[in-house]
N, C-alpha and C positions, 0 to 999 in steps of 0.2 A: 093763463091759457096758452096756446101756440104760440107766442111770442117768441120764440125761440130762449127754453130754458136756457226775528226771521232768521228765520234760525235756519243755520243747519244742521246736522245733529249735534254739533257742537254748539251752535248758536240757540239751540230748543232748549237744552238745558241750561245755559248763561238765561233766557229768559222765563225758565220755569224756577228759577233759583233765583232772580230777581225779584219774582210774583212774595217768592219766600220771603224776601225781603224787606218785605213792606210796612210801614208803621203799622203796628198793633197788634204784629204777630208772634208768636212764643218767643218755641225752641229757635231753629233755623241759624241766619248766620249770626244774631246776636248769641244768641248762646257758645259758638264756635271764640266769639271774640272776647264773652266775658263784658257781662251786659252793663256800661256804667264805665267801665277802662281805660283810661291812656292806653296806648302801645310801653311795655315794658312797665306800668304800675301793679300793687298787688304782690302778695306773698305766697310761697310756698309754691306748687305747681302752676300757679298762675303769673310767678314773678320771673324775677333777672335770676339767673343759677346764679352761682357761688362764685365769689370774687366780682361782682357784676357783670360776667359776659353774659351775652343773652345770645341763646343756641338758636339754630335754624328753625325750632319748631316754634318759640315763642314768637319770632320775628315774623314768622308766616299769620301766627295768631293776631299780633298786632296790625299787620299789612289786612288782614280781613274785616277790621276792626272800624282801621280806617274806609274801608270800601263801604261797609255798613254806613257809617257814619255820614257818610259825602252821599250816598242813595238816601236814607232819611232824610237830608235835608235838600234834594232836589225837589224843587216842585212838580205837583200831581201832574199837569198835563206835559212837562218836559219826559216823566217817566213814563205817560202814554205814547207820547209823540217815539219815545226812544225807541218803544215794543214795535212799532208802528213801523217805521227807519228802518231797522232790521228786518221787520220779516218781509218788507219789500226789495229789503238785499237778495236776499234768498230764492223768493217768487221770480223776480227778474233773473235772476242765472235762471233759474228751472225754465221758462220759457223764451230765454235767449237760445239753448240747448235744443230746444223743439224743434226753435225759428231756424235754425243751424242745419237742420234734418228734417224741413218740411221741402217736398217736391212742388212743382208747378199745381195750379189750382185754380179754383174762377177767380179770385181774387187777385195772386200774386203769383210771383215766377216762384224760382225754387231759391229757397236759403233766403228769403224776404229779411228786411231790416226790422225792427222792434216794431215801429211806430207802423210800418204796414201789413205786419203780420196780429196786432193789435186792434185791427180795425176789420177784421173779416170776420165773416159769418153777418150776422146782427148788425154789427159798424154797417157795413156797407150798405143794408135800409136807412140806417140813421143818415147817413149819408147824400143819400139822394133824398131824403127828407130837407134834409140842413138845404141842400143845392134849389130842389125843386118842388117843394111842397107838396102838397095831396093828391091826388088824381079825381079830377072832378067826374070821370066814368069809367064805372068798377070792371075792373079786366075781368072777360069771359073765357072758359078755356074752350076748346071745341067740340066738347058733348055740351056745350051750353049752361055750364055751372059758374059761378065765381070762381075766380083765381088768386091765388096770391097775390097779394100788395100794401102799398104803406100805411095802409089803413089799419093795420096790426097792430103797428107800435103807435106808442103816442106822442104829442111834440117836446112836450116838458123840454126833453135832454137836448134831441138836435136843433131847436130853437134856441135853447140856451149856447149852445156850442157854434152857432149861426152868426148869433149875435155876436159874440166874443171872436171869433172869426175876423167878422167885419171891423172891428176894433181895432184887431192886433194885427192885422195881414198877414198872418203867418199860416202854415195848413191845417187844414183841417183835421188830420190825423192826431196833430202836434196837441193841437185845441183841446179835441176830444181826449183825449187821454189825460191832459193835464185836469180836466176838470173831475176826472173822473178818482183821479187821484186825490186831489184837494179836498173831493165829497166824502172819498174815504178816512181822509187823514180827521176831517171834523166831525165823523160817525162816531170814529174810537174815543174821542175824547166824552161826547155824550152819552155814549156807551157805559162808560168809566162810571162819568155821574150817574147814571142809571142802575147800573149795579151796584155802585158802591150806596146806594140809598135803599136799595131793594135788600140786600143781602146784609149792609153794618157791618162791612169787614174791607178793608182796603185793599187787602194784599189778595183776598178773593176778588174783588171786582177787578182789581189789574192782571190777573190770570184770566178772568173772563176772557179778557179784551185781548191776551195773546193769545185765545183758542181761537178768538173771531180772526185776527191779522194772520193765523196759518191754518185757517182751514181749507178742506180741500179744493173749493170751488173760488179761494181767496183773490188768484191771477184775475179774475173778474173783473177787482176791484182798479185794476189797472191799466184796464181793456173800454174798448169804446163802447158800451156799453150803458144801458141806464140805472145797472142796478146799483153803482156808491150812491146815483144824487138819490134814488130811490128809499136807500136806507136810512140814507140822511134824513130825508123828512121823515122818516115812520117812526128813527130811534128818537127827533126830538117833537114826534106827537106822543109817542109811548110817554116818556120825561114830563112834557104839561098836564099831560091827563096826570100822570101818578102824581104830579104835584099840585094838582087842583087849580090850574091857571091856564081854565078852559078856554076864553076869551083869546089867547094868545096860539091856539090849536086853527082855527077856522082859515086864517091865509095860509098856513101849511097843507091842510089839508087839498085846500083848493089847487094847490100847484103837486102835490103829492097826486093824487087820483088823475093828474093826465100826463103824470110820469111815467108811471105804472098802474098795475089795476089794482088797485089798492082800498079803493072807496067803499065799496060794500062792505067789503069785512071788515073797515073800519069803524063804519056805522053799528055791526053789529056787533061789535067790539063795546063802543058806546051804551051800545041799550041795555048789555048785560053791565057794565060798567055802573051807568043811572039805578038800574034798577036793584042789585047790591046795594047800591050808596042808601038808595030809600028804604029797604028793609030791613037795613043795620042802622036806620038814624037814633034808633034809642042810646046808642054806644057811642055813633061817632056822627054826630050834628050832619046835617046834610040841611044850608038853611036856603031860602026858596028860591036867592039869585043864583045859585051854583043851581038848582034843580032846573032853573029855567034857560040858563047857559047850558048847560050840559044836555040838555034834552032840543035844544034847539042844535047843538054841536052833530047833532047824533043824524037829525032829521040832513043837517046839511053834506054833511058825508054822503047819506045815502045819495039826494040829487046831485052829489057832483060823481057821485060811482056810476050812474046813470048818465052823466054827461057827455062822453065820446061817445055811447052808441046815438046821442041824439046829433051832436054836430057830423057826423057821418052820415049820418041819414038825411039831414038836410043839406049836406053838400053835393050826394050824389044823388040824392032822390030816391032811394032803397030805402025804405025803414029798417032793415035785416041788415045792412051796406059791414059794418062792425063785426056782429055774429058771421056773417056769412063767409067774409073774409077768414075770420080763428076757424072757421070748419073746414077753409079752404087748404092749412095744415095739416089735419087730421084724414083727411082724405086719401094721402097715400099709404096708410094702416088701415083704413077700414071704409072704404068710400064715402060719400057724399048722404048727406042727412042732416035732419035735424037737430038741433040743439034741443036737447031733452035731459035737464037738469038731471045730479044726481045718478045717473045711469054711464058718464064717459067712463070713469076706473073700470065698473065691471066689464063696460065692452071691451076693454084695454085689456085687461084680466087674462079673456078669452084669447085674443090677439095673441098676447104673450107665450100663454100659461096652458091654451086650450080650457076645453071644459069636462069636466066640473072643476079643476083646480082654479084656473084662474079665479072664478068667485069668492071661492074659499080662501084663498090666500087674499083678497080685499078686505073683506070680512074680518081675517086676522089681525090686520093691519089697522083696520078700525079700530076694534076690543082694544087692541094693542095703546094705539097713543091714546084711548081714552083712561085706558087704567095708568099710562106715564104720567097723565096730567094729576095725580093722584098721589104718583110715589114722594116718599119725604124730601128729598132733595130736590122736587119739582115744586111744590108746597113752599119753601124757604124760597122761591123766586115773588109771591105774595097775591092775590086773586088776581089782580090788574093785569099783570104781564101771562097768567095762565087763563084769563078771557081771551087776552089777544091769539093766543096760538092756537084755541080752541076756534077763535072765531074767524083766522085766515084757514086754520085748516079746513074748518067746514068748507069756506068758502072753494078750497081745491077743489073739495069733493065735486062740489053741485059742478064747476065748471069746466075743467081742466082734463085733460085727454093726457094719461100719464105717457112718457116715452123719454126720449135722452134729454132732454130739456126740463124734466121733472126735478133735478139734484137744484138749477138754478132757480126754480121755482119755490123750492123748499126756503130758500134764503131768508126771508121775512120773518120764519121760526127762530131766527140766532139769538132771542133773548136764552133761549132755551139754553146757553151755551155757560149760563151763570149756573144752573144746575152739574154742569160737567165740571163748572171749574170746583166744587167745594171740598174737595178730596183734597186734604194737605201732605201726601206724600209726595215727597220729592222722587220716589222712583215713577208714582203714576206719572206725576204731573212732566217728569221727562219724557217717559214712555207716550204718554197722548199728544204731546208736540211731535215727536217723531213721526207716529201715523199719521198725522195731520198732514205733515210734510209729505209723506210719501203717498197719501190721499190727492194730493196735488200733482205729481206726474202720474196718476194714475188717470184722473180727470182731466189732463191735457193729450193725456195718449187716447185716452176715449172720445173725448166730446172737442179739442178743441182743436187734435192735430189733423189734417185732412187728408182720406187716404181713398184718390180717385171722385167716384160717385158717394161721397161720404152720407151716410143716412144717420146719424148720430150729432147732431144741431146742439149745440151746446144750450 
């Protein structure tokens, strides 16, 4: 809802030729090196030339040989962690470069350092969250509606960041950003696992996870922000569901749904999830603890998606105190109203697009990911992870007032990003690093860099 939505091009290709790299893959660099080889073993075009000197090109072959060789036997998560490393080499110059060229602002003077130019927009609720907790009476503006306040975001993150705070005495800037990082650095890794279980292909699932580390909206991941712990939890509830170790879901989800609004679509994630399981049990056993765990998983998501509008409501006496609040965003688009499910995109639509297009172009966009979920290479992601995207996008639809906060709102979609990785050309798999990368100063010159009365909230 209003929540407020590494390559460089040299480094994109070193890790889309990495991804090539991966055990169990063809052609790529084993084929370059001569699959099985010493450096300089082998006859004929593949050996020592004549007299045993060995020319500049074999030397190169063998030098490639051994790269191969020393990458196959790195372990899985040092090769995640590596993709990980870099592309936040990368992301950091991009928005040290902004921070370089950002003017004075409500937050910060002009040319602000990393760690405080990292912490604005969003940061800076989290922040008086972390300081000062909830506001036990809901700011009114002066026609007498709700107004903007903490009650937006949820504690999960600045509580965690509060707490660790207090630990470490150090800032809270410092805090926030390092955790955010950390959440990220543990997304990729289960990420990894995720794909590489969904898809049976290594060096696929390791390109997943460098389209995740440079996509456009990626600088997020390193910003005070709650969307690393966020994805943290969602990528290792996705992970327990798809590996049937439901029991071990339920205290994730509980700190997951007051991180972010996550809970409802995850329940309804759940209930399509339960109920496949029961109408496929001829094929694939579904025996009655897993039906009675998993259907109690499903029910509990849902009351905890329901949960921050309830302790809002008894904190400040509002039943609406939550809702009223996310409408109090949308208000400068289209004034003050109800929450009327299912209907924000089209009013948005309108907003944007005027009428009749605006409709029409929702409408598209409907039809649109409903036949993606559909296409063959969305299919190889496997029903489990194509419920979830089905059933957070629903969830946009019914709630979410689209606008500049919409690109970070999509993020929860990133399994999707195992579909983008299955193309084994080395020219795509460079070519989509690159845009990725330049997706990402596009996304800081749009939503994150601030110019004046910025109406564009990342």
């Amino acid at each position: 809802m209003a929540d407020r939505a590494r390559v460089s091009s040299g480094s994109g290709a070193e890790a889309a030729a990495a991804a090539g790299a991966e055990p169990g893959g063809g052609a790529g660099a084993e084929a370059g090196a001569g699959v099985g080889a010493e450096p300089g073993e082998g006859a004929g075009a593949g050996g020592p030339a004549a007299g045993g000197a060995v020319t500049e090109a074999e030397a190169g072959r063998g030098g490639r040989a051994s790269v191969a060789r020393a990458w196959r036997a790195t372990p899985w998560w040092a090769r995640v962690l590596g993709v990980f490393v870099l592309s936040r080499v990368v992301t950091t110059i991009i928005v040290l470069l902004f921070a370089r060229a950002q003017g004075p602002n409500p937050w910060t003077g002009a040319n602000p350092p990393y760690l405080s130019y990292a912490a604005i927009w969003d940061g800076n609720w989290y922040k008086i969250i972390s300081f000062y907790g909830y506001p036990s009476v809901l700011p009114v503006t002066a026609d007498g509606h709700v107004g903007e306040s903490a009650w937006a975001f949820m504690p999960g993150y600045p509580f965690l960041v509060s707490g660790l705070r207090a630990l470490t005495g150090t800032t809270w800037e410092l805090v926030a950003v390092t955790v955010s990082v950390l959440c990220a650095a543990a997304t990729v890794l289960v990420f990894y696992r995720l794909m590489n279980r969904v898809l049976q292909d290594a060096r696929t699932a390791l390109f997943a996870v460098v389209l995740f580390c440079v996509a456009p909206l990626s600088p997020l991941l390193q910003f005070a922000y709650a969307e690393s712990m966020g994805l943290l939890l969602l990528v290792g509830a996705l992970y327990l569901v798809v590996t049937r170790r439901y029991g071990w879901v339920f205290p994730i989800v509980a700190v997951m749904a007051l991180t972010r609004p996550s809970g409802l679509a995850f329940a309804l994630f759940l209930v399509l999830h339960v109920g496949y399981r029961f109408l496929t049990r001829g094929r694939d056993p579904f025996p009655l603890r897993e039906r009675v765990t998993a259907s109690a998983l499903a029910v509990f998501s849902g009351v905890m998606g329901l949960a921050w509008l309830g302790i809002a409501a008894i904190a400040t006496g509002s039943p609406t105190a939550y809702t009223d609040t996310e409408l109090a965003w949308r208000a400068a688009y289209i004034g003050y109203g109800e929450l009327v499910p299912f209907t924000a995109w089209f009013e948005s639509g309108v907003w944007w697009l005027g009428a009749p297009w605006g409709p029409i172009v929702v409408v598209l966009l409907i039809v649109g990911f409903a036949v993606f979920l559909f296409l063959p290479p969305v299919k190889r992601l496997g029903v489990d992870l194509r419920f979830w995207l089905a059933s957070y996008a629903l969830y946009l639809l019914a709630v979410f007032f689209p606008q500049s906060s919409t690109f970070r709102l999509l993020m929860p979609l990133f399994p999707a990003l195992g579909a983008l990785a299955l193309p084994k050309s080395p020219v795509y798999r460079v070519l989509i690093v690159l845009v990725a990368i330049a997706g990402q100063v596009g996304w800081m010159a749009i939503g994150w860099g601030v110019d004046g009365r910025d109406w564009t909230p990342p």
